[in-house]
N, C-alpha and C positions, 0 to 999 in steps of 0.2 A: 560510258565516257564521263572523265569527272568537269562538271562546273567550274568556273569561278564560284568562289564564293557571296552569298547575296547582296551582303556588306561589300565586299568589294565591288560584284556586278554593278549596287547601286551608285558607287563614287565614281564609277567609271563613265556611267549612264548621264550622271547630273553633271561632270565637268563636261562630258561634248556635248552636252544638252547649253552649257553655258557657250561654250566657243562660237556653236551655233551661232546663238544670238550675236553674240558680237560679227561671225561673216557677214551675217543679213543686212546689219544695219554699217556695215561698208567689208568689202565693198558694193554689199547690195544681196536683194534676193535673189538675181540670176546669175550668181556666181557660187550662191549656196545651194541652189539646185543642180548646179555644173558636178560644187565636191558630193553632193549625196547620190548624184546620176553615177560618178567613177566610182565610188565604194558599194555600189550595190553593184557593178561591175566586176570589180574586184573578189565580192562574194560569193556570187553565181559563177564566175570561171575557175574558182578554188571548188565549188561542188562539183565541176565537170572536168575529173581529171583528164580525161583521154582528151581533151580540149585543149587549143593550144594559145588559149586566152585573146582569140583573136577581137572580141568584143570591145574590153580593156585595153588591146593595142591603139584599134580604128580609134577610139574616143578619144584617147591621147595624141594622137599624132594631129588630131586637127586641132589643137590648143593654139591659139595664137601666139606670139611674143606676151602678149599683155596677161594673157589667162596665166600662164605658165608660173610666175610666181606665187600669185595669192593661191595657187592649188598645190604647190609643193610645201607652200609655208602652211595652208591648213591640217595636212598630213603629219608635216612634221609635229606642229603646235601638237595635234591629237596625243601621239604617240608619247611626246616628252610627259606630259597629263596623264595618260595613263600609267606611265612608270611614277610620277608621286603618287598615284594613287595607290600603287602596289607597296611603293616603300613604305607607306603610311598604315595599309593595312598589317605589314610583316610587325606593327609595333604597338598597332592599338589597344586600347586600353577600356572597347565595350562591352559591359558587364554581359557575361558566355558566351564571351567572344574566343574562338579557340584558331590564334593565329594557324596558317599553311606552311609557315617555320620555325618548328620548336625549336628550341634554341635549351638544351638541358642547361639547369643549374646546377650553381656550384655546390650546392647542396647536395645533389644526386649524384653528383660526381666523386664528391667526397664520400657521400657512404657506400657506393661500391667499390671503391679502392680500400676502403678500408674492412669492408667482406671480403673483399681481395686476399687479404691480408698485412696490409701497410698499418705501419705502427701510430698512433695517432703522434707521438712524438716524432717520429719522421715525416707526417703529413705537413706537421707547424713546421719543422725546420724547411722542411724543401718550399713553402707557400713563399716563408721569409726571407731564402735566397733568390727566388724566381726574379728573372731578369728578362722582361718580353720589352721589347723595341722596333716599335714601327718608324719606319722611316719615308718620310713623305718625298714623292719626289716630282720635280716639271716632267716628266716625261710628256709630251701633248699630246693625251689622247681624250683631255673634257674638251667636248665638241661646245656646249654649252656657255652664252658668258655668264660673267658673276651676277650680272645686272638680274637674267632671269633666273638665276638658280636661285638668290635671294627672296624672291616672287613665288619662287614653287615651294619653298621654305614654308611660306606668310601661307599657302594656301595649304600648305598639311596643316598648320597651326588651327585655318578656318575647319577642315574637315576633321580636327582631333574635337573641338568643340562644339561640332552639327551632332558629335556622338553624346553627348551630353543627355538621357533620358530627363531630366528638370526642366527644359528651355520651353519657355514662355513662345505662342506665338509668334511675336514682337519680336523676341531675339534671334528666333530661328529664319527670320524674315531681314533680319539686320546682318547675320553673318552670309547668305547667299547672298545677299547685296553688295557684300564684299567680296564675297569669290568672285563675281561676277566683274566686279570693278576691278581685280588685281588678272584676271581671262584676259579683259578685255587692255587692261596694259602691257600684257604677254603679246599681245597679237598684234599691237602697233608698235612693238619691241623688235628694234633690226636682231635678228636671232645669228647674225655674222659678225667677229668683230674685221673690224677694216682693216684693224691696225696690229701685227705680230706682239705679243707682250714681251715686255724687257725683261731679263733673269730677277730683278727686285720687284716687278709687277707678281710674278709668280713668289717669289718669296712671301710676297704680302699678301696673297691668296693664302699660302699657306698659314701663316697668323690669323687671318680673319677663321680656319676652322678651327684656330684652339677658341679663339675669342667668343666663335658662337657656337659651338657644341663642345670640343674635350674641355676646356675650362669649366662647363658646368656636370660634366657626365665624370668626370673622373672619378672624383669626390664619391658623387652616386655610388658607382661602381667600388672605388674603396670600402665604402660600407658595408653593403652588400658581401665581399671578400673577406671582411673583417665579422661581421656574422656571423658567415658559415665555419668559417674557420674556427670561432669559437665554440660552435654549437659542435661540431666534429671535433675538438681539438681538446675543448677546458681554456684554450686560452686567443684571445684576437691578434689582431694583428701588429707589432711593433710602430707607433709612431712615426717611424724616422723611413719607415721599408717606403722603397719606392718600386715594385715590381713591375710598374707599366713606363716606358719612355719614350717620350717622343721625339726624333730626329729627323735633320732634313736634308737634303741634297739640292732642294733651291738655294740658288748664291752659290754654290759649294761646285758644283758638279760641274767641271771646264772640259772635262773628255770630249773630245770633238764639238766643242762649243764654244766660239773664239770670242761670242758676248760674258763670261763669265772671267772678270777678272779681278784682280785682289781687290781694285775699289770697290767694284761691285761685294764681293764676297764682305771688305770693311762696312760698307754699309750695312748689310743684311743684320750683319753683329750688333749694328747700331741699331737699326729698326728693331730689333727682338728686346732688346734691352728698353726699347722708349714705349715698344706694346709692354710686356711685363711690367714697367713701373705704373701704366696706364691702370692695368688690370688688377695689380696688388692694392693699388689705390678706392679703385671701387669697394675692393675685398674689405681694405683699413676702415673705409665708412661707414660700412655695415657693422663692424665689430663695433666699433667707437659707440654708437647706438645700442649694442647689445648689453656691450660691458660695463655698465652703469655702477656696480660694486665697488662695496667700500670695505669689506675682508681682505685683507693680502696676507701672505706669506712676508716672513722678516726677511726672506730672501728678495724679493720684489720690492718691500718698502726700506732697502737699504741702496737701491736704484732711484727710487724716486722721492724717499724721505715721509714728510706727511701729508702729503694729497691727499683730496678729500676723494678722489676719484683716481684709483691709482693706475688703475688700466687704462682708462681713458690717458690716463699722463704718459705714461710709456706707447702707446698708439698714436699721441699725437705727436710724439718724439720720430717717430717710424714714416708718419705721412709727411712729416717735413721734410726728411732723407728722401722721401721717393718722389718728392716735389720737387728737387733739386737734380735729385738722378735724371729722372723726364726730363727736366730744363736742359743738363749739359745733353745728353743724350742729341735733343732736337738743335741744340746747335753744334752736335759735332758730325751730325746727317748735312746739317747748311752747309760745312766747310768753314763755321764761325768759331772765335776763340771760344773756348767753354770751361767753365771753372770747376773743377776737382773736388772742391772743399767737401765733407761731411758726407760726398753722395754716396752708395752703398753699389760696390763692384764684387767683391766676395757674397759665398751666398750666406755663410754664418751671420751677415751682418743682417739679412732678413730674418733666418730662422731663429738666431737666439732671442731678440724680444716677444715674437712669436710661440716661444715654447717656455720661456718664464712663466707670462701670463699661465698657459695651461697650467704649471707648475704649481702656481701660487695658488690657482682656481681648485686644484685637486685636495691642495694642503689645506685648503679652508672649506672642504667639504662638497664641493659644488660641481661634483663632477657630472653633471647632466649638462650642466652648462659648457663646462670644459669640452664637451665632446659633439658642441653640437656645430656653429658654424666657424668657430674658432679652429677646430681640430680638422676641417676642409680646407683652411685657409694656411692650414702647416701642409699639410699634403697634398696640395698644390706648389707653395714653395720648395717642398725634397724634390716633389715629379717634374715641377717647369723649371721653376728658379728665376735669380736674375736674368740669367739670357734668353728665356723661354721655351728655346726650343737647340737640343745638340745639331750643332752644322758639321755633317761630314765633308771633307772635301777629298776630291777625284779626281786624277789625273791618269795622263798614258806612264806607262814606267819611260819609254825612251826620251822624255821629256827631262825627267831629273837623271838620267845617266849623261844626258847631254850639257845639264849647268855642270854635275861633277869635273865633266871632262875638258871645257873652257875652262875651269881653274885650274885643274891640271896642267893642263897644255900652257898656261900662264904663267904658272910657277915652275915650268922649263921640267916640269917629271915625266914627262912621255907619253902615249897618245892611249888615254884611258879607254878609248871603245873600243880598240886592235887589246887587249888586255884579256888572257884568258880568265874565268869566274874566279880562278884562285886567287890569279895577283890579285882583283879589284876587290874580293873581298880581305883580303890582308891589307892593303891600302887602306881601307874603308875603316877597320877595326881599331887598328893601329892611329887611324883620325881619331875616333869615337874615344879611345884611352887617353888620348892626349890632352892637353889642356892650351895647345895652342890654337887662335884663331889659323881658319883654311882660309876666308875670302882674303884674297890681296888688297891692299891699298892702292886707292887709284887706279883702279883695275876698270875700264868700261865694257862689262857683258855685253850680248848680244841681245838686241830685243824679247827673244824668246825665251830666254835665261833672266834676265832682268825681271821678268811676270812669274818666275818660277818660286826664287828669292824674295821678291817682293809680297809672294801670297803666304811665302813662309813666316815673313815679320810679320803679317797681320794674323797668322794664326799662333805664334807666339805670343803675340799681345793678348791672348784671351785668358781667361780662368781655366783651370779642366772641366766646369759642368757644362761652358760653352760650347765644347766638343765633340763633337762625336768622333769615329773614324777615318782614319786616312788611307783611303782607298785608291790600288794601284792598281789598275788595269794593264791586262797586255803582261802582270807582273809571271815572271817563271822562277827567277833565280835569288838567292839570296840577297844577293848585292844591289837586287831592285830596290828591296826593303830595309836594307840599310842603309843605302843612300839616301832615301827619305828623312831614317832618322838624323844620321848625319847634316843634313840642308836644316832640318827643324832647327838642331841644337847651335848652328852656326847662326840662325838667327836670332837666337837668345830663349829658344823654349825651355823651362825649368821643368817641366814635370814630364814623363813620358806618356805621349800621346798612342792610343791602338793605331798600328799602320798592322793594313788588310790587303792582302795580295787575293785579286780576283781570276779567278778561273773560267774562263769563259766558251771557248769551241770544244771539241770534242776530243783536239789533241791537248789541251790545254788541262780539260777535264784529270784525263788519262795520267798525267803528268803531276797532276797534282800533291798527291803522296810524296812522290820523292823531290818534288820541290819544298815538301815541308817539311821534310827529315831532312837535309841539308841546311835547313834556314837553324832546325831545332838543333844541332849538332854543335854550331857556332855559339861557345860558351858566353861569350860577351852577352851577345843575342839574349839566351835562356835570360841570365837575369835584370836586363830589362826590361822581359817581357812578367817577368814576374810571377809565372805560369799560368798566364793566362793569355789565346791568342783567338782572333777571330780571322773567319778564312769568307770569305765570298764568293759563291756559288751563283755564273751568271747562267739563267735561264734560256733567254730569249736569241740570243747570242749563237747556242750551240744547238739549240730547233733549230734554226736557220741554216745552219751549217752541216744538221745530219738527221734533219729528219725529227718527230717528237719521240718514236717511240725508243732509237738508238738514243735521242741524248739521253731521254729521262730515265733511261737501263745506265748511262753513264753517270749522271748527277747523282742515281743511287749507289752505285759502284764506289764513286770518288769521294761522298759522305763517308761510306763504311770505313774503308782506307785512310782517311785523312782522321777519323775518329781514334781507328788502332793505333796510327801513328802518334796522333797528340800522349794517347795510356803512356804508350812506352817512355816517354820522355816526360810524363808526369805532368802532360800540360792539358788544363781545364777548353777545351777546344768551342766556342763558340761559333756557330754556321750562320753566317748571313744571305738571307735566300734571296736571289736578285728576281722575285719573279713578275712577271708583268701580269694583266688584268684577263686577258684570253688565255684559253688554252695552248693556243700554241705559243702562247709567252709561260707555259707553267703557271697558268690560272687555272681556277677552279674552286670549290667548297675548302675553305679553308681549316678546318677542322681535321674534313677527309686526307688532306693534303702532309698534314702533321704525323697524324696517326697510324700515317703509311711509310714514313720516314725509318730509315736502317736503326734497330736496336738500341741504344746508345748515342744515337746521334744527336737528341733531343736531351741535355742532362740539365736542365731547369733552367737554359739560357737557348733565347731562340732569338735571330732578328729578320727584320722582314721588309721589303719597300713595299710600299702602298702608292698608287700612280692616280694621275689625271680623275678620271671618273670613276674609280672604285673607291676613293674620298671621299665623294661624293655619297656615293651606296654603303659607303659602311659607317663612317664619321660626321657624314653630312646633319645630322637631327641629334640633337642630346639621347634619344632614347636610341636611335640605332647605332650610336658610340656605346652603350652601355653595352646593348646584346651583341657587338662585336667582339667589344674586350671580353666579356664573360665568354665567349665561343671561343675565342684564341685562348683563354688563360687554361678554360677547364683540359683544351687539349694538348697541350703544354704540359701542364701538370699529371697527366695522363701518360702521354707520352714517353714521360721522365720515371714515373713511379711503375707504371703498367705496360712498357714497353713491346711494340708486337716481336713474334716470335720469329726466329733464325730462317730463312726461306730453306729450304732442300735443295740438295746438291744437285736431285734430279730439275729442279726449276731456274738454278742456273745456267745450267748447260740448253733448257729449253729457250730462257732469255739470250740468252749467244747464237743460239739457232734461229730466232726470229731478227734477232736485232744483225745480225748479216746479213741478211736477205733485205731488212726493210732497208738498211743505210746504203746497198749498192743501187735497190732500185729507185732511194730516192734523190743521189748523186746522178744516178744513170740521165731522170730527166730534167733535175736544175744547173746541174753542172755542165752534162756532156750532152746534150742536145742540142744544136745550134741554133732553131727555131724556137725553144724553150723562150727566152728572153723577148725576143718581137712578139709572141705571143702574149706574154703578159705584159707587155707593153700597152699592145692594144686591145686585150678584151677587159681590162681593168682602168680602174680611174686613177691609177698611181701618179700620174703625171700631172693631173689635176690636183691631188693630195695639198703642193705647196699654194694652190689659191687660196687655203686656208689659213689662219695666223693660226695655227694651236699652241704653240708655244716660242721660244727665245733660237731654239736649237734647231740646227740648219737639216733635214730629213735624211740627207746623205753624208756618209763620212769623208769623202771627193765628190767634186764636183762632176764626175764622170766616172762611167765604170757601169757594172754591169749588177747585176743583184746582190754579189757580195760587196759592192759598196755602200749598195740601200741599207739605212737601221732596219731593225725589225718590226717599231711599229709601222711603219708603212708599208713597210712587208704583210703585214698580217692584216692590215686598213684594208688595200686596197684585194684580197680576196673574199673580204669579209661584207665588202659593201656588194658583187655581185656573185656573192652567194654559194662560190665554189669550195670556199674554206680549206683549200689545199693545203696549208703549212700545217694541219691540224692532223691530217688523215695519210697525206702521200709516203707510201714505204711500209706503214700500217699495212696495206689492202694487199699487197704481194705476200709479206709475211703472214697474214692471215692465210690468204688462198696457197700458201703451200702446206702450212697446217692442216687445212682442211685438206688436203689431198695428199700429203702425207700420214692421216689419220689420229693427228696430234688432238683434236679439239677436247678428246675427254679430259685429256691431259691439261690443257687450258684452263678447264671447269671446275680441275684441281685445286688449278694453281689461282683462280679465283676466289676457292672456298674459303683456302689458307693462307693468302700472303696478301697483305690489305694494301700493298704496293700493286701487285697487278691487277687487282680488283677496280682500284682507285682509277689507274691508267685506262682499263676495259671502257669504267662509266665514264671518264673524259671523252675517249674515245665519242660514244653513243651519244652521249649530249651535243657534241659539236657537228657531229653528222646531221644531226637531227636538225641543225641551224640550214645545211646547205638544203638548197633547192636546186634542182637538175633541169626544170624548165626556166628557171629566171635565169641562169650562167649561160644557157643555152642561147639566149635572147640576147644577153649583152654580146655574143658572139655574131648571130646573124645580122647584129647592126654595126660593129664594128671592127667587126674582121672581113678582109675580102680576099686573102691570099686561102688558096686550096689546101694548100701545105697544112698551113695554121690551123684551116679548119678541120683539118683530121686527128691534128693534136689535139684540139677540144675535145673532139668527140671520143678518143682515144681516153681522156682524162675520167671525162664523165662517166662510160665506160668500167673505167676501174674505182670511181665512188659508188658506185650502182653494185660492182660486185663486192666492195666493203661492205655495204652496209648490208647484203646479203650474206656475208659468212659473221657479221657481227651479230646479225640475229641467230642464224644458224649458232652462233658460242653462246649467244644467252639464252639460246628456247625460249625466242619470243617469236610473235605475230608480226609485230609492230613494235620501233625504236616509242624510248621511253615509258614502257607499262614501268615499271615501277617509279615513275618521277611524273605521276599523272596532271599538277597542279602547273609545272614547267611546261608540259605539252599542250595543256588547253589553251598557256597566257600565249605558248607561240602562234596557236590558230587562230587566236583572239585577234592580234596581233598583225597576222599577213593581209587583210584586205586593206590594213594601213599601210603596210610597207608596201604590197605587190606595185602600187601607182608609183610609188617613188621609184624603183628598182626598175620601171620599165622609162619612167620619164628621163633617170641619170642616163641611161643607155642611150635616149634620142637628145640629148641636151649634150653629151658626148660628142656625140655624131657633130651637131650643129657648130659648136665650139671650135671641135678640131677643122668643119670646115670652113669655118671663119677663120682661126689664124693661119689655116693655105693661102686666106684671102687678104691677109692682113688683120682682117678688122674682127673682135666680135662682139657681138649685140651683148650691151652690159645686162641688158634683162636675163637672158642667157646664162650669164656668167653666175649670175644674182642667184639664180632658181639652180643651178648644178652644186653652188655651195649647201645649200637651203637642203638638197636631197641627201649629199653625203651625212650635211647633221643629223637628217632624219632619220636616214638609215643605222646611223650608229643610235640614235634612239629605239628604234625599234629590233636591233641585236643586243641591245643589252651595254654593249663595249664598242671600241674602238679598235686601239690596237696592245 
């Protein structure tokens, strides 16, 4: 069995060793003897599996009101500790220290591509066109507030410098006094917030992680890129390339989120604008310091004449402009007049003084200097720019068919939604050519249309690097996506913006090709898209609606297809993966994830949303931004040059055999089961979900309705906190078990060897099984279901995860789930005698809850300690939703 690692053991050891102290000393020693009594509880009823943890139960149930929190929030405290701990280890930096996540370099990446066969002159081109774009988005699923994640920040900071083999007694005595002080303000830290955050509270989250880690990791990361590329190439990396980008969808994202509107979205634009002159600023004060030189080029001294300090002069020319940008910026966030003059809105107005300097620096020989923090502070300006970060915005398509059709209907032309796709797109075209305004004068929309137009002036008012994509949900038909453009250019946008039609369910999926070849067909269309389109590929969406292993046989289907289609019509086709942070949102190793993608589907342009708490785990530390981009780029780059091979024809028809069978049986019990729904009603904490503020956006898309109106991360929340992980597995386990009894599994083992798509799906599969527990779902069952009915469907459920994860061994010729992912298996057994207390406590804190509001009332301490478990429990899974 493998270990933790000793280095890690010990970081894991010394922070509960510190929490410790801090319980003791409040709320006391007989409350620390309480939490060390239920964890050795907890440990002894995991060694006695035939035991049905009745020890663990008794102890729990006789908690008083008063006990109940400080024993949920020590649990939780533990677990969040232990994950900085792990994140800290994945990145350290102790001399033989040999991380438990290799993370290959680009270095090795490149020289087997190019034993491969890749030409080094095609390795440089395709590095210099790479176009990777993460996109940050509110989705709420960091359970976590900012207050403590900043804390757990400070305390990797304490334990990258505990690893210091130099430290003096004294100092080593001085940073545990600080771990200990930053524990101990963790733990008098409401770990709830009270209060839902607003769409610009999230936007400003999302700024504070370029501000404390991609702001400094990028640069990092360029180099490094810039390196190997030459060391592989002959030649580095182009100044100007920006291969890495980052986008957002806080502010932006209004799809079922009735807090996101243009002001809001106008502000966002403002705040990005008043952090970037913040940040360029620091950057200019550093330089001003640096560039003390009195060599210039006659190019630079024909800007600034005879300065005795010419860079200094042209930098201090720069920090006056971004001193004045700041200024208007914070008063056009107030709603205060703000003055225009000199400030710097285009982004050449940044990068040309910026790349003189380099310019002059190079011409007067000084290229050491030119390249050192000068040449981070240009490549940061191509990556961020003035607006810092690309705002996509989001909407339903029926929203802009329905401003089109008020004007319509206004201007007396007839009733635009009764319009079959032909008229509306003839109408729409024939606008787009014209050169008359559509809005009427004097004309008063309807509310709903008025926020439509009005988000379109504010996104007309930007530059195109403020941009990102315009992304259409719910979009099928051409005229979705024209109308869009249409609405933009009515409200004065000059350039064309990417609008993205998202593909979301399984019919939708299906559909998707020849909703692209009809868009592609519409010559207007072709050339202003320029031959370049990007499509959006919703994950989460279409698990939910059919199952993981029917959609993700579909999401690969509808990639291939929509790829062929772009060739034929000579369009550069760019895929934006909408995936969430779990597997059954199409999570998982993100590399693996890439590399198993359709042939061609990856062609040096890839984009991707990044959510809640996996920002956190991947962006959150300067150095685990570095090794995330270096993981995403090499397989990217991989991907594109070294693309995996064609599946067989035989492994098709096998995927069609399985993914029938998994998608009826897993319609059969979400859809057609009438008990399905009260069931997980009550043996889940769904309902409790909205006690939580996680984010701006309301958890349901109506206020009523039944699973298909739940989003999906609450869908996937609330199986994940007790353990049954059904969105992950269900439809799987039938399609398996007729494999196996149809005699298919060799065949499987085939189609494992060779197609890194089913491989990829298998190990998802395994990993996420590996999450559930069949006695904990069992438990939130006997406490909070009392219909007979119901409890046969449990056990009916249970049942058929039990024979999953029996024919998934059976397909991998294992013993035991996870032999080959030993270091993930030990951190989960490390792990459960922390979680087991919470997962049995939410269960009786359920119970109590639900019988208080029969009663009216419930005990806020209650209310307190069932939040307190849900966060914990997403701490000790790793994710959310």
């Amino acid at each position: 069995m493998t270990e933790l690692h000793p280095d890690l053991r010990e970081n894991v050891r010394l922070l509960g060793e510190l929490l410790g102290q801090s319980i003791r000393r409040s709320p006391g020693q007989d409350c620390f003897e309480l939490i060390e009594e239920i964890r050795a509880a907890a440990k002894s009823d995991r060694l006695q599996e035939d035991d049905s943890g009745q020890r663990l139960v008794n102890l729990l149930r006789k908690l008083s009101d008063d006990e109940l929190l400080p024993v949920t929030r020590a649990f939780n405290q533990f677990l969040n500790l232990a994950n900085l701990a792990e994140q800290y280890h994945g990145i350290r930096r102790k001399r033989g220290h040999q991380s438990d996540l290799i993370v290959e370099s680009l270095s090795e990446v490149f020289g087997r591509l190019k034993a491969g066969g890749v030409s080094p002159a095609e390795l440089h081109e395709r590095v210099s066109d790479l176009r990777i774009e993460f996109v940050l988005t509110a989705h709420p699923t960091e359970v976590a507030r900012r207050t403590l994640i900043l804390k757990y920040d400070e305390m990797s900071q304490c334990l990258a410098q505990l690893d210091h083999d130099d430290l003096l007694p004294a100092e080593r005595e001085e940073l545990i006094e600080r771990l200990s002080r930053l524990i101990t303000e963790a733990w008098h830290t409401d770990e709830i917030r009270h209060e839902r955050p607003t769409a610009v509270d999230e936007a400003k989250w999302g700024f504070a992680v370029i501000e404390n880690s991609l702001w400094h990791a990028l640069p990092r990361f360029l180099r490094s890129l810039d390196a190997s590329l030459e060391e592989a190439t002959g030649t580095g990396l182009p100044m100007q390339v920006s291969p890495i980008r980052i986008a957002s969808w806080m502010g932006g994202d209004r799809d079922g989120n009735p807090n996101v509107t243009h002001d809001v979205t106008r502000q966002v634009f403002l705040l990005g604008r008043w952090m970037a002159a913040d940040l360029f600023l620091r950057d200019i004060k550093v330089l001003r310091a640096e560039l003390s030189m009195w060599q210039a080029s006659d190019e630079l001294k024909n800007v600034v004449g005879d300065a005795r300090e010419p860079y200094r002069e042209v930098l201090g020319t720069l920090r006056e402009r971004l001193l004045k940008t700041r200024k208007w910026a914070e008063a056009r966030i107030s709603g205060e007049p703000a003055d225009t003059t000199d400030i710097l809105f285009e982004n050449e107005d940044l990068t040309a003084p910026l790349e003189l300097c380099y310019r002059s620096l190079v011409a007067c020989g000084l290229e050491s200097i030119a390249d050192g923090p000068l040449l981070d502070t240009i490549r940061r300006a191509h990556t961020f720019g003035l607006p810092l970060i690309r705002l996509d915005i989001r909407q339903e398509a029926s929203r802009h068919a329905e401003a089109v059709a008020e004007m319509v209907s206004y201007l007396g032309l007839g009733d635009y939604l009764s319009w079959p796709e032909e008229q509306r797109q003839a109408f729409l075209i024939k606008e787009l050519q014209g050169r008359r305004p559509l809005i009427p004068r004097n004309w008063e929309a309807s509310d709903n249309v008025r926020e439509v137009l009005a988000t379109c002036e504010v996104v007309a008012g930007q530059t195109p690097e403020a941009l990102g994509s315009y992304v259409i949900s719910m979009a099928s038909k051409p005229s979705d996506v024209l109308s869009v453009i249409l609405l933009l250019r009515e409200a004065g946008m000059k350039h064309p913006m990417r609008v993205v039609p998202l593909f979301e369910t399984l019919d939708d999926l299906r559909g998707a090709p020849e909703s692209m070849a009809a868009l592609y067909q519409v010559d207007w269309y072709r050339q202003y898209a320029q031959g370049r389109q990007e499509v959006m590929i919703g994950y989460s969406d279409s698990s939910k609606d059919a199952g993981q292993l029917m959609a993700a046989w579909a999401q690969y289907q509808a990639q291939e297809k929509l790829t062929e289609v772009a060739s034929q019509y000579g369009v550069h086709l760019t895929l934006f993966h909408g995936r969430g942070g779990t597997v059954g949102r199409g999570g998982g190793p993100a590399n693996r994830a890439i590399l198993s993608q359709p042939p061609g589907s990856v062609n040096g342009s890839f984009r991707i949303t990044e959510q809640g708490e996996m920002i956190r785990f991947k962006f959150g530390l300067p150095d685990l931004a570095v090794q995330s981009l270096t993981l995403y780029t090499t397989a990217v780059i991989e991907a594109t040059l070294a693309p995996p091979p064609q599946p067989e024809p035989d492994w098709r028809d096998t995927m069609d055999w399985l993914t029938e069978r998994s998608l009826k049986a897993y319609r059969e019990v979400v859809r057609e089961r009438p008990d399905f729904v009260p069931y997980f009603r009550q043996v889940t904490p769904e309902q409790a979900l909205g006690k939580l503020a996680l984010g701006s956006r309301p958890a349901r898309r109506k206020a009523t309705g039944g699973v298909e109106s739940l989003r999906a991360i609450p869908w996937i929340f609330a199986w994940t906190q007790m353990r049954l992980m059904l969105p992950s597995w269900l439809g799987s386990d039938v399609a398996l078990e007729a494999a196996a009894k149809d005699k298919r599994l060799p065949a499987l083992r085939e189609m494992m060897r060779g197609w890194p798509f089913f491989r990829t799906y298998v190990d998802m599969l395994e990993m996420v099984v590996a999450k559930a527990d069949l006695r904990i779902a069992s438990y939130y069952e006997q406490t909070l279901v009392d219909d007979d009915e119901l409890r046969q469907l449990g056990a009916d459920l249970r049942n058929r995860l039990q024979r999953c994860i029996q024919r998934l061994l059976e397909l991998k010729q294992q013993q035991e789930l996870l032999e080959a992912e030993p270091v993930f298996a030990h951190s989960m057994r490390v792990r459960n005698p922390y979680t087991d207390p919470l997962h049995f406590l939410q269960a009786e804190l359920l119970r109590r809850s639900r019988e208080g509001e029969d009663k009216g009332e419930v005990p806020e301490l209650v209310e307190r300690a069932l939040k307190v478990t849900m966060a914990g429990i997403s701490a000790g899974m790793r994710n959310t939703g």
